[in-house]
C-alpha positions in Angstrom: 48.3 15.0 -61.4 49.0 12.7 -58.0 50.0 9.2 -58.9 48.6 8.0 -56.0 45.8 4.8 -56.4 42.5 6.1 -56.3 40.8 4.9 -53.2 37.2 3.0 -52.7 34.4 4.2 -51.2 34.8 1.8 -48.7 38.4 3.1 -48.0 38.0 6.7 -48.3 35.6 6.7 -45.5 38.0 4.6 -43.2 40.4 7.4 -44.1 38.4 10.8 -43.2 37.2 8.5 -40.2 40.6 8.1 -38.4 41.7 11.2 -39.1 38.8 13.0 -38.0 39.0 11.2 -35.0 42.8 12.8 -35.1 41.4 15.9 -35.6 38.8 15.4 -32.4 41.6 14.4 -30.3 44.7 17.4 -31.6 41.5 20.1 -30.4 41.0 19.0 -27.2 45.2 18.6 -26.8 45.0 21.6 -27.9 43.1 23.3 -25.3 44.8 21.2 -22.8 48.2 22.5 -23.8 47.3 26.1 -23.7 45.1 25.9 -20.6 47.8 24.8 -18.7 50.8 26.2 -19.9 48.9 29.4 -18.9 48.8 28.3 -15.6 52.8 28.5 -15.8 53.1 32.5 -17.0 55.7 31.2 -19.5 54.6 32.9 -22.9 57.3 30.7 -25.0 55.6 27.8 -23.7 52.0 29.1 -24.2 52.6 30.2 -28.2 55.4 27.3 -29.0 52.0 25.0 -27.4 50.0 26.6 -29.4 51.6 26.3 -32.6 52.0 22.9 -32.1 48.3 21.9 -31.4 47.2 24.1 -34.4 49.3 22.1 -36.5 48.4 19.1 -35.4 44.6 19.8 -35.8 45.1 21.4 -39.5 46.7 18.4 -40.5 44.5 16.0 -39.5 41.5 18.4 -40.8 42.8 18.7 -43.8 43.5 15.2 -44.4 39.8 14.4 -43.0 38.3 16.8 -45.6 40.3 15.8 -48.2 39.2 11.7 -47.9 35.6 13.0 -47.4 34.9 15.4 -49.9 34.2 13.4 -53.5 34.0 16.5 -55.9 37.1 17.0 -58.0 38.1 20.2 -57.5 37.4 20.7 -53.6 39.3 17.4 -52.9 41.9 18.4 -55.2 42.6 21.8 -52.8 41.8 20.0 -49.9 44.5 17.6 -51.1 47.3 20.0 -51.6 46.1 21.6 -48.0 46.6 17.6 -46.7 50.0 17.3 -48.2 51.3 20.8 -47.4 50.1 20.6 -43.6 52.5 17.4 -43.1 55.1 19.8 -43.2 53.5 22.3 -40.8 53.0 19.5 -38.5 56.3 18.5 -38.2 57.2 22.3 -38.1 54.9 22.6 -35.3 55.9 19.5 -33.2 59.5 21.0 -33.3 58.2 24.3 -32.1 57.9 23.6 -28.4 61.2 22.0 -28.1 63.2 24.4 -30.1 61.7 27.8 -28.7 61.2 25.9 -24.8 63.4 23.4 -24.6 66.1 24.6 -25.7 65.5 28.1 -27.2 69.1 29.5 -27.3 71.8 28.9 -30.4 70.7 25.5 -30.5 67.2 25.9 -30.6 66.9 28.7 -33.0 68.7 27.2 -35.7 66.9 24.3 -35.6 63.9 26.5 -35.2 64.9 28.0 -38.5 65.9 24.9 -40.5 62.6 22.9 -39.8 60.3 26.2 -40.7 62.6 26.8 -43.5 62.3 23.0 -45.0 58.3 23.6 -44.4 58.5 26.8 -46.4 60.0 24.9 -49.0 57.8 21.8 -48.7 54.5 23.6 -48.8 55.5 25.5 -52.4 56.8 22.5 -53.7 53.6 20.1 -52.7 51.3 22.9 -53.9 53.2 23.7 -57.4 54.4 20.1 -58.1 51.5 17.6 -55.9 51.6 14.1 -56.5 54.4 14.4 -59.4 57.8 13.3 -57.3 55.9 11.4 -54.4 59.4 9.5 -53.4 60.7 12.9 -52.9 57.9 14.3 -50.7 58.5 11.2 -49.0 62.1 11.6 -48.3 61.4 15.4 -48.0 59.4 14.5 -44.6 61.5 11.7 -43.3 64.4 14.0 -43.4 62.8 16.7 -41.9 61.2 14.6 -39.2 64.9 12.9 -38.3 66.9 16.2 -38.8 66.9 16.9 -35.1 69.0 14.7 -34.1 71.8 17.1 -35.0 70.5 18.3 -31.4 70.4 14.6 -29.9 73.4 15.7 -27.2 72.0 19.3 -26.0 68.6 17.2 -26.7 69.7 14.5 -24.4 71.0 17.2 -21.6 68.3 19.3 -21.4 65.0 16.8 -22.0 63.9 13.6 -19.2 64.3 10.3 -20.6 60.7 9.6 -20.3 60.3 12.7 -22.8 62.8 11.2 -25.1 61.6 7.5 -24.7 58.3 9.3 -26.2 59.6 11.8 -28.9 61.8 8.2 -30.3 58.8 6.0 -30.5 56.6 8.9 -32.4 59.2 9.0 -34.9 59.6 5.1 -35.7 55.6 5.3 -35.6 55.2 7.8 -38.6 58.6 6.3 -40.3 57.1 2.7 -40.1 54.0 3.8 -41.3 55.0 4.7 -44.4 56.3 1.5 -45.8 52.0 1.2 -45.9 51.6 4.4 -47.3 53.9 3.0 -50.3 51.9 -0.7 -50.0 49.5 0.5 -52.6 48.5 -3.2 -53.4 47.5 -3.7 -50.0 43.6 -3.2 -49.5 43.5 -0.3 -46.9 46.9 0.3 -47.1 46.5 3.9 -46.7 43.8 3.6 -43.6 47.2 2.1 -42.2 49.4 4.8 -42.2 46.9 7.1 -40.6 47.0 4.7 -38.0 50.6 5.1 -37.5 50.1 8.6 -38.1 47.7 8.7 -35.1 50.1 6.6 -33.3 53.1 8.9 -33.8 51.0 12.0 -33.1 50.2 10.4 -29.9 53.7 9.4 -28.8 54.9 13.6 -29.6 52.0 15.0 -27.8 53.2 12.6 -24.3 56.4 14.5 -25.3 55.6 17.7 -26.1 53.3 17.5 -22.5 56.3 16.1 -20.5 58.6 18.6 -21.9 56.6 21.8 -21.2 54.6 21.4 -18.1 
C-alpha cells in the first residue's frame, strides 16, 4: 500500500497533463536522436540513443497513465510501471554517455553499476511500492549522482557546454523533489513533474551535444 496522499481530481489531471506533454516531447526526441545519429554510421551511438529516448518516453507514459487512469487496479499497475521506469530513465540517460562517450573501462563499469542499481530498483518498487518511499527516494538520488565517480574522464572526454547541461538536469530532478515530499502543498506533485520535465530537458541538450 503507497503512503503517498491521494490526489484530487483537479490535481490528477494537472499530473497526466505534464507528463503527457513529456511523453509528446521524449517521442519526437526520440526520433530526432535516431534519425540523426544514423546519419553518423556509428551503431553505439544509434542503440545507446535509442535506449535513451525509449526510456525517457516509458517513463513519462507510464506516469501519464498512471495519473489518468481512476480504476484501482489499472492505476495500481500503471503505478508500479511509473515508479519502476524512474530507474530505467536514469539507466537510459546514462546509456549514451557510458557506451559513447566513454565506452572503455570507465564506461562499462558505470554502464554496469547504473543497469545493475535499476535491476534492483525495479524488483524492489514492484514487490515493496509505496512502503519505504524515503528509500526509493534516496535509491534515485544516488543513482542519478553516482556518476560522478567518472567526473575527471567525464570532464576530459565531454564539452563544457555538455556538462553545463548534464549539471543543471541533475539539480532540476534533485530540487524537485523537496515538492515531491511537500505533500501539504496543493499541487505539490504537479511540481515535481515540472522539474522532472525540466531535468529531462537539460539531459536531452546533453545527450544531443554529446553524440552528434
Amino acid at each position: 500500500m503507497s503512503n503517498e496522499r491521494v490526489q484530487t481530481p483537479s490535481e490528477e489531471l494537472a499530473n497526466a497533463v505534464t507528463h503527457g506533454l513529456g511523453a509528446t516531447l521524449g517521442a519526437v526526441g526520440l526520433v530526432l536522436l535516431v534519425v540523426y545519429t544514423s546519419f553518423t554510421g556509428d551503431p553505439w551511438a544509434i542503440v545507446a540513443t535509442a535506449i535513451y529516448g525509449a526510456s525517457v518516453v516509458v517513463l513519462f507514459g507510464a506516469s501519464a497513465t498512471y495519473h489518468w487512469v481512476e480504476s484501482s487496479r489499472p492505476k495500481r499497475i500503471f503505478q508500479v510501471i511509473d515508479h519502476a521506469a524512474i530507474f530505467f530513465l536514469i539507466a537510459g540517460t546514462y546509456t549514451p554517455f557510458t557506451l559513447v562517450t566513454l565506452r572503455g573501462p570507465w564506461g562499462w563499469s558505470l554502464f554496469g553499476v547504473v543497469w545493475g542499481i535499476a535491476a534492483i530498483g525495479v524488483v524492489f518498487e514492484t514487490v515493496w511500492l509505496g512502503l519505504y518511499p524515503r528509500l526509493s527516494i534516496g535509491l534515485y538520488l544516488a543513482m542519478g549522482w553516482v556518476g560522478l565517480v567518472a567526473a575527471v574522464p567525464f570532464w576530459n572526454a565531454l564539452p563544457g557546454a555538455v556538462i553545463a547541461w548534464l549539471a543543471a538536469g541533475g539539480i532540476a530532478y534533485t530540487l524537485g523533489v523537496v515538492f515531491f515530499a511537500w505533500e501539504k502543498l496543493p499541487f505539490h506533485h504537479t511540481y515535481w513533474h515540472l522539474f522532472v520535465l525540466a531535468g529531462a530537458a537539460c539531459h536531452f541538450a546533453a545527450v544531443w551535444g554529446a553524440v552528434l
